[in-house]
LOGUDREN-188495 format. One record per residue: residue in three letters; chain; x, y, z of N, C-alpha, C in turn. Coordinates in Angstrom, 3 decimals. Example, Ala and Ser with C-alpha at 12.3 -4.5 7.8 and 13.67 -1.06 7.14 Angstrom:
BEGIN
   rest   kette     n.east    n.north       n.up    ca.east   ca.north      ca.up     c.east    c.north       c.up
    ALA       A     13.190     -5.690      7.800     12.300     -4.500      7.800     13.200     -3.300      7.800
    SER       A     12.850     -2.250      7.080     13.670     -1.060      7.140     12.900      0.030      7.870
END
This chain:
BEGIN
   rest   kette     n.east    n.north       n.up    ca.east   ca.north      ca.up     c.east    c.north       c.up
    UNK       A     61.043    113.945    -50.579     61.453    113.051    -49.509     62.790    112.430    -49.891
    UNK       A     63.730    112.329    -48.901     65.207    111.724    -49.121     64.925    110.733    -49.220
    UNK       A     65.159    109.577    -50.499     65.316    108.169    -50.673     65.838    107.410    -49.319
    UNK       A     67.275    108.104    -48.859     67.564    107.173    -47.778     66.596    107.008    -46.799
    UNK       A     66.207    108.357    -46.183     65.018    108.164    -45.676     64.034    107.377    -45.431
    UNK       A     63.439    107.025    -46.775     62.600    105.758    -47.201     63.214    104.491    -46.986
    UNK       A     64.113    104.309    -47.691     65.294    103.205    -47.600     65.272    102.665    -45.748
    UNK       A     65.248    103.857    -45.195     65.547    103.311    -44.020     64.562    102.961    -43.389
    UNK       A     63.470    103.526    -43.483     61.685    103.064    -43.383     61.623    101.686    -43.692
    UNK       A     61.843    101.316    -44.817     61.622    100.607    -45.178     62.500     99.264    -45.260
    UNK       A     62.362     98.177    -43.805     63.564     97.481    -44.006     63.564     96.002    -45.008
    UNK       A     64.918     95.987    -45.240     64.843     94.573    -46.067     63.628     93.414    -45.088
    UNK       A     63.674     93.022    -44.485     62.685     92.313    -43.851     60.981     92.403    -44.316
    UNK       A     61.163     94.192    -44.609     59.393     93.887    -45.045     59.386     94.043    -46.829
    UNK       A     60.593     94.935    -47.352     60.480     95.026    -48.479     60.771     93.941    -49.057
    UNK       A     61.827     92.888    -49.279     62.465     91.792    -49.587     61.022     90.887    -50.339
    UNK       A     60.255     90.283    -49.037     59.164     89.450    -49.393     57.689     90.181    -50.161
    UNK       A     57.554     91.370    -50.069     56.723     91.997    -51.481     57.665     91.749    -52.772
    UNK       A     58.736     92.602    -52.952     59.327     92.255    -54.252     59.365     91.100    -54.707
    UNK       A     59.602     90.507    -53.860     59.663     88.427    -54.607     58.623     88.241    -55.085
    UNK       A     57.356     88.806    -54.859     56.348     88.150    -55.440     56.081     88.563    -56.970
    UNK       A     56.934     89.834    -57.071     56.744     90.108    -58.746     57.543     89.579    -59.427
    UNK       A     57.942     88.616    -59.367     58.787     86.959    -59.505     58.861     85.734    -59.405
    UNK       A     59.041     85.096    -61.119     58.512     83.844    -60.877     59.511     83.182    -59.860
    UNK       A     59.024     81.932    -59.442     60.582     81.129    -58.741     61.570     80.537    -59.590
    UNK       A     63.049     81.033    -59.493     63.333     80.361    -60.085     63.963     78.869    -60.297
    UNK       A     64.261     78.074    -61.262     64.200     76.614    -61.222     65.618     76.450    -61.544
    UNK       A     65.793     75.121    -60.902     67.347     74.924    -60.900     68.406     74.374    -62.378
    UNK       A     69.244     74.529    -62.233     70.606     74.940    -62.943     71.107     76.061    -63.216
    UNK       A     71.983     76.567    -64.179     73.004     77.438    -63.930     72.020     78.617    -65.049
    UNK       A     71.230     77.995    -65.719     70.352     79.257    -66.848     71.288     79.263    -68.197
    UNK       A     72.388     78.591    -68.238     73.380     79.152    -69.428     72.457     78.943    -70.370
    UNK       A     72.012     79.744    -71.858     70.946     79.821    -73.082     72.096     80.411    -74.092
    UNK       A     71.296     80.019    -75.160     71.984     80.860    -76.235     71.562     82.722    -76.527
    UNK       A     70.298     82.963    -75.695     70.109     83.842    -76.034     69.896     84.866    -74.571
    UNK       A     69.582     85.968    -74.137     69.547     86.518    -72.981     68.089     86.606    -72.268
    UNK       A     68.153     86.436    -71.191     67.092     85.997    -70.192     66.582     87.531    -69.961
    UNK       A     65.086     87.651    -70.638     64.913     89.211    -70.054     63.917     89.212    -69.246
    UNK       A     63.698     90.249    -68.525     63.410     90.626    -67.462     61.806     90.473    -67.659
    UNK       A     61.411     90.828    -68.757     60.140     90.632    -69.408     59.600     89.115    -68.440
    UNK       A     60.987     87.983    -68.619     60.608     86.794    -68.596     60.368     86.133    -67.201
    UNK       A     60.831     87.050    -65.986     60.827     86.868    -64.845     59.790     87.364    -64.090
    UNK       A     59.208     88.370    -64.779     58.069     88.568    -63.883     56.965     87.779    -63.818
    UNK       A     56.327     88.149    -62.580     55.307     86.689    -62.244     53.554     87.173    -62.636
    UNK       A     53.260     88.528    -63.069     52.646     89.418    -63.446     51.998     89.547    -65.090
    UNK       A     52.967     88.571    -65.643     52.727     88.009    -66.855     53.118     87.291    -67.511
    UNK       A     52.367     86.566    -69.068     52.834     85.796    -69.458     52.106     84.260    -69.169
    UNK       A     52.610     83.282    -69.493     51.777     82.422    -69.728     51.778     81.409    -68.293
    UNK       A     52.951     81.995    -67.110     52.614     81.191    -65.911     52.150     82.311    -64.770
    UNK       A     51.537     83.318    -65.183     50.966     84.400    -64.462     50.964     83.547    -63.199
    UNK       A     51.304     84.241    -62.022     50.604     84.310    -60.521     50.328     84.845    -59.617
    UNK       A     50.568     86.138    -60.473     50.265     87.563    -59.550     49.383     88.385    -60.936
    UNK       A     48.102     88.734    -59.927     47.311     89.912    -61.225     47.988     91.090    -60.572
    UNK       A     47.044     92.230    -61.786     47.477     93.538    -61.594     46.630     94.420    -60.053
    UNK       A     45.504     93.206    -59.663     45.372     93.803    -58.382     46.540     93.484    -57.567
    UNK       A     46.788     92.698    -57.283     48.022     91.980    -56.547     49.287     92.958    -56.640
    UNK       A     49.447     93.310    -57.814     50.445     94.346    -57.905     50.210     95.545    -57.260
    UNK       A     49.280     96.097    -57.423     48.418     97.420    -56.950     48.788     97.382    -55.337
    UNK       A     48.360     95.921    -54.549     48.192     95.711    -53.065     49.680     95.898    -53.011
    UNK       A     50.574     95.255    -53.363     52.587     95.628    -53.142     52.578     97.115    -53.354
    UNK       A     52.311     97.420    -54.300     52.765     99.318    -54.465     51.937     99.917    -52.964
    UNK       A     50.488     99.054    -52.600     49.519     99.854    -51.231     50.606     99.819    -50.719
    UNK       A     51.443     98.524    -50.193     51.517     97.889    -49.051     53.492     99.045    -48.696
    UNK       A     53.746     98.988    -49.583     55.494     99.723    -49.703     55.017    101.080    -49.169
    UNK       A     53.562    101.547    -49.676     53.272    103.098    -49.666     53.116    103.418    -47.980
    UNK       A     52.675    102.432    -47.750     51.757    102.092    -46.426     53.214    102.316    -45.524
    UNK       A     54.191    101.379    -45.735     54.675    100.754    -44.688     55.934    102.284    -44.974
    UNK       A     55.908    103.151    -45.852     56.682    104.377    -46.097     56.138    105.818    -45.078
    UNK       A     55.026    105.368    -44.760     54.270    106.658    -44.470     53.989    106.334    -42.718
    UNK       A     53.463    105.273    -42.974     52.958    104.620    -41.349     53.593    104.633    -40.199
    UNK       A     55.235    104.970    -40.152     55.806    104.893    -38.945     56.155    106.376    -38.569
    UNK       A     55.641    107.415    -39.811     55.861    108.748    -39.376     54.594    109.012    -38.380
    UNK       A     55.144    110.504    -38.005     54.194    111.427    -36.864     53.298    111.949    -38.148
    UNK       A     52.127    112.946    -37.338     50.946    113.188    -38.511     51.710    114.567    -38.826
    UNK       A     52.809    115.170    -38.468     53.336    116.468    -39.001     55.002    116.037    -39.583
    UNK       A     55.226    114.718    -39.782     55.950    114.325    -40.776     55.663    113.635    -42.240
    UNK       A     54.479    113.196    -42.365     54.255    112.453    -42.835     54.626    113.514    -44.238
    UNK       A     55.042    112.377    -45.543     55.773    113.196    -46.432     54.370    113.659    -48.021
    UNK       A     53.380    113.047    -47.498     52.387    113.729    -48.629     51.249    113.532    -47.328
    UNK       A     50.097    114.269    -47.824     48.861    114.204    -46.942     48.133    112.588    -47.177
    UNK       A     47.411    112.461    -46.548     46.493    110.774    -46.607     46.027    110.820    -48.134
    UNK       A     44.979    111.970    -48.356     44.368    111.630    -49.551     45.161    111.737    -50.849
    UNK       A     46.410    111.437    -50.555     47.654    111.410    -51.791     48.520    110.035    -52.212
    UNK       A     48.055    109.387    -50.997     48.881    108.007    -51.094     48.539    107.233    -52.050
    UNK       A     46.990    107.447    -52.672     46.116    106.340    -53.873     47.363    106.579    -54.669
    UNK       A     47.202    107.965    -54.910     47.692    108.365    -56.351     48.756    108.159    -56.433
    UNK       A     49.847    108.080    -55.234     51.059    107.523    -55.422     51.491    105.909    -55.880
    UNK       A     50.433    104.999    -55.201     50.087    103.716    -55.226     50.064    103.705    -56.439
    UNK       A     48.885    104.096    -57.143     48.730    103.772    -58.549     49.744    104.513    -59.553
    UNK       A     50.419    104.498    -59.291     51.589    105.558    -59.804     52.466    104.566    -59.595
    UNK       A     53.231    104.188    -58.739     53.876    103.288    -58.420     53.789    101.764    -59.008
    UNK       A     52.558    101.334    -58.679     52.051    100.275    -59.619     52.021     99.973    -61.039
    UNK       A     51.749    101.190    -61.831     52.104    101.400    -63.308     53.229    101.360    -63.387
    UNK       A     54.276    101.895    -62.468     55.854    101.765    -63.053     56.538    100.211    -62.589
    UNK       A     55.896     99.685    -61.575     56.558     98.657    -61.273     56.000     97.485    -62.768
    UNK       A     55.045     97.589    -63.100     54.080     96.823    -64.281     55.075     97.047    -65.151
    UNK       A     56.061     98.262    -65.544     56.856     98.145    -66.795     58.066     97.392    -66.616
    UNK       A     58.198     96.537    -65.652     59.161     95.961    -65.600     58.859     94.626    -66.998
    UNK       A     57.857     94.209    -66.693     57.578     93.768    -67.921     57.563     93.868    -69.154
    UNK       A     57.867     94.864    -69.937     57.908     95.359    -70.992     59.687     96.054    -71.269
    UNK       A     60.123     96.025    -70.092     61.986     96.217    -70.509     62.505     95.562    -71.325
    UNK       A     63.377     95.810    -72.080     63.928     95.055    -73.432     65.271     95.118    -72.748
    UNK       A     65.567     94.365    -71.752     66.843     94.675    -71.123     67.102     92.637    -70.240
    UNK       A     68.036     92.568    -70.450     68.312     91.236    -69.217     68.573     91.809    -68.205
    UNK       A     68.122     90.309    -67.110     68.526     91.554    -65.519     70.438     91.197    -65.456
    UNK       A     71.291     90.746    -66.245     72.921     91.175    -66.189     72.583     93.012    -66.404
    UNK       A     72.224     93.097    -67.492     72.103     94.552    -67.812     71.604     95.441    -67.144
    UNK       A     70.686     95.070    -66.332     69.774     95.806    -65.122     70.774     96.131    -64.052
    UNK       A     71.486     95.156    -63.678     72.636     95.197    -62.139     73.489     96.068    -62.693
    UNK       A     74.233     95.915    -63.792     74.894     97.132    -64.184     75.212     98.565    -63.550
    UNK       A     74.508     99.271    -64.090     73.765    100.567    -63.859     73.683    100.594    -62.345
    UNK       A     72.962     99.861    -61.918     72.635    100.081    -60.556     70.748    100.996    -60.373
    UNK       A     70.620    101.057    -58.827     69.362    100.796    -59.307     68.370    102.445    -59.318
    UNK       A     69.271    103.109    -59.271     68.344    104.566    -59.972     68.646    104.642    -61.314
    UNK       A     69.911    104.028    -62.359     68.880    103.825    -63.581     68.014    102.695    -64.027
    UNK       A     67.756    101.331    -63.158     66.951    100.705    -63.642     65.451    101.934    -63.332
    UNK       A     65.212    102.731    -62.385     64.361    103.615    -61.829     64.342    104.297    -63.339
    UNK       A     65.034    105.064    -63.481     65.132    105.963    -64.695     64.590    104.936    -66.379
    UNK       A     65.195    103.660    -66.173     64.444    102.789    -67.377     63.363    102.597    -67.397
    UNK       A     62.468    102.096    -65.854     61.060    102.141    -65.724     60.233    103.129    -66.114
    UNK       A     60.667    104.074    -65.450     59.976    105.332    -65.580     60.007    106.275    -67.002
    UNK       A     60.521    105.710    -67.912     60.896    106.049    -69.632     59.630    105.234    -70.481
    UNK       A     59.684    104.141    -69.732     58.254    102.877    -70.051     57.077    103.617    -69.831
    UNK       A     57.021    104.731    -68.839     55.761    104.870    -68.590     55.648    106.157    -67.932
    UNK       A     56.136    107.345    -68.795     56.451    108.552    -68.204     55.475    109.610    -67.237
    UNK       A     54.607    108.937    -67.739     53.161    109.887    -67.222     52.859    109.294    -66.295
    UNK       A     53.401    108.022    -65.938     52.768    107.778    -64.149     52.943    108.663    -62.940
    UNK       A     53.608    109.913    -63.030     53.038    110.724    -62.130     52.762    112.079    -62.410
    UNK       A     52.111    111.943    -63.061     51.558    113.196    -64.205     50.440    114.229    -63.007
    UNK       A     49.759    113.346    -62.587     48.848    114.110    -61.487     49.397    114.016    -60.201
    UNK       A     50.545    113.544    -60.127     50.986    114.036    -58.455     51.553    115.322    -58.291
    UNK       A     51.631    115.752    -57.012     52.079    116.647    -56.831     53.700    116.597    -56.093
    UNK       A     54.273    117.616    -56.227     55.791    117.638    -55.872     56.073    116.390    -54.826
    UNK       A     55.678    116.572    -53.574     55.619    116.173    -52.601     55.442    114.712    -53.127
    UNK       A     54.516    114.166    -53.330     53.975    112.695    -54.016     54.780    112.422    -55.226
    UNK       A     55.419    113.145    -55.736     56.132    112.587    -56.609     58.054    112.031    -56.220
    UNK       A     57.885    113.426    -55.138     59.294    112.459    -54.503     58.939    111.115    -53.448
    UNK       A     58.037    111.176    -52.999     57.963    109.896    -52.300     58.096    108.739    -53.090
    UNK       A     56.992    108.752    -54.293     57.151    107.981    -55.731     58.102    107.287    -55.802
    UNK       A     58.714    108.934    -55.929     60.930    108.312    -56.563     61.469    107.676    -55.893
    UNK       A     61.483    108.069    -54.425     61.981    107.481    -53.239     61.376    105.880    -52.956
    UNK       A     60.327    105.389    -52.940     59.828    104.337    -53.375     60.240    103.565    -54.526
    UNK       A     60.438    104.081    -55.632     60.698    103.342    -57.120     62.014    102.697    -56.944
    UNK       A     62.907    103.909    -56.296     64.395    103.558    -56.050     64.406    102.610    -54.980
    UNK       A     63.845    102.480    -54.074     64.188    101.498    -52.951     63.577    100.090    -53.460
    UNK       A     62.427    100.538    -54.711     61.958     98.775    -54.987     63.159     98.325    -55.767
    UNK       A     63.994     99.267    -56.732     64.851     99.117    -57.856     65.876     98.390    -56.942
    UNK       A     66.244     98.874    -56.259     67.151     98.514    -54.985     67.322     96.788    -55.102
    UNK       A     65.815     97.095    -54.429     65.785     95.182    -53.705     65.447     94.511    -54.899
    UNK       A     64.777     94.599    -56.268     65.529     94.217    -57.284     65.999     93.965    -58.005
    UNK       A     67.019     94.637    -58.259     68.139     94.519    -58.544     68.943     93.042    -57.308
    UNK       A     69.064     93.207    -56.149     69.579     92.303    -55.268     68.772     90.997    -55.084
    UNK       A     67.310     90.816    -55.222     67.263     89.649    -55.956     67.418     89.163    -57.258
    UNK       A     67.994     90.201    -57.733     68.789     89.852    -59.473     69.691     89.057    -59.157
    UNK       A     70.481     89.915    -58.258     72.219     88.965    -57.932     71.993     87.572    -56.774
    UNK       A     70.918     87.558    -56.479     71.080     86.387    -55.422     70.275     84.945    -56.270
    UNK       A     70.277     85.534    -57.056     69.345     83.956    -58.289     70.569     83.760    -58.866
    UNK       A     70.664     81.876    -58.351     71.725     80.954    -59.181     71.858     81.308    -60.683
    UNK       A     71.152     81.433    -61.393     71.429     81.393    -62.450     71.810     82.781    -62.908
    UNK       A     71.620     84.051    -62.178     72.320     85.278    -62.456     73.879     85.150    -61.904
    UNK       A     73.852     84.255    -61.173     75.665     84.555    -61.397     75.850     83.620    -61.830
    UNK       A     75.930     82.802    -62.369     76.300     81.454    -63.099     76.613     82.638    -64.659
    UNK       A     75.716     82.776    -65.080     75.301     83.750    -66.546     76.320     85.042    -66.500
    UNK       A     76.617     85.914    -65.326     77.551     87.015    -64.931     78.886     86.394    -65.260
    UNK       A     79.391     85.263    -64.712     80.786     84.537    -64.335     81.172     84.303    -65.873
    UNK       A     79.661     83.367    -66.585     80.340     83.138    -67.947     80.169     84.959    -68.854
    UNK       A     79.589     85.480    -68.691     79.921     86.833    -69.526     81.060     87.638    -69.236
    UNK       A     81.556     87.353    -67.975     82.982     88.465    -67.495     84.060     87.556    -67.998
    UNK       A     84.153     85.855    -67.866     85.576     85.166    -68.717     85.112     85.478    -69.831
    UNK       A     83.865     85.745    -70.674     84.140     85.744    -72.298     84.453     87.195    -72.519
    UNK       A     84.189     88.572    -71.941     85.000     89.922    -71.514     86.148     89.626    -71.933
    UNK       A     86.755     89.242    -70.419     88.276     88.718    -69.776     89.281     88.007    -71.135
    UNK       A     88.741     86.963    -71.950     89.145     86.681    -73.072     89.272     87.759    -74.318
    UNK       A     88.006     88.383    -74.843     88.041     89.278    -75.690     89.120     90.054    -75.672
    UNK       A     89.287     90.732    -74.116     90.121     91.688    -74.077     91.777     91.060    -73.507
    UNK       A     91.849     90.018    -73.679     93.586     89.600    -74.177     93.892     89.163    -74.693
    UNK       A     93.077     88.833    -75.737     93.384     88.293    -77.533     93.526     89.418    -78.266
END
């Protein structure tokens, strides 16, 4: 299945407010630390202010799968019905490794978001070990459109550009001294 495809299925309006929830809120000032804010630390999925379980996660991967498949005809649809679990739970395991990235989200926006896709999916290679072709590009096409949105609630949290602004003047310096 063509990512854009999906992408276009799938609009910011419905994807936007699932992704937020695998995120804590964040709290005000600019974030400046001595050390880097990782991604580990933003999810809302774990850790010591948990507020999303791993069913909860499971229902976002249903709900993206759902809302990917649901507006096709029954001779478009891009895997058969009894394939969507396995994509779900497939999906769900890779979105879960966001937690376990050894990466800040500056470093995440970078790249952009088919290799944060490609970092997830290194976390947890065998999450689509039992799909089939078909289910595994929807997968991708899914992984990339969550990587997508974010990544873009990476850049729309105060304290990710506050943290960006001071890392590009200390760049900007390095490189004219």
């Amino acid at each position: 299945m063509d990512p854009a495809v999906t992408t276009a299925r799938l609009a910011s309006g419905i994807v936007i407010p699932l992704i937020k929830k695998l995120f804590v809120r964040d709290g005000p000032g600019a974030g400046l630390v001595d050390r880097p804010v990782r991604i580990s630390g933003l999810v809302s999925f774990r850790g010591e202010k948990r507020t999303l379980s791993d069913k909860d996660l499971h229902k976002i991967a249903a709900e993206l799968v759902r809302r990917a498949v649901d507006p096709v005809g029954p001779g478009e649809r891009p895997v058969p019905p009894d394939e969507d679990e396995a994509v779900v739970r497939a999906l769900a395991r890779t979105l879960h490794c966001l937690g376990d990235l050894d990466m800040e989200d500056v470093q995440a926006v970078q790249p952009g978001p088919q290799a944060l896709a490609r970092a997830l999916q290194a976390v947890e290679p065998n999450a689509t070990r039992d799909l089939s072709a078909n289910a595994t590009g929807l997968y991708d096409a899914l992984l990339e459109t969550a990587c997508l949105y974010i990544l873009h609630l990476f850049t729309q949290r105060s304290t990710f550009v506050a943290r960006t602004l001071v890392r590009h003047t200390a760049t900007l310096a390095d490189l004219t001294w």
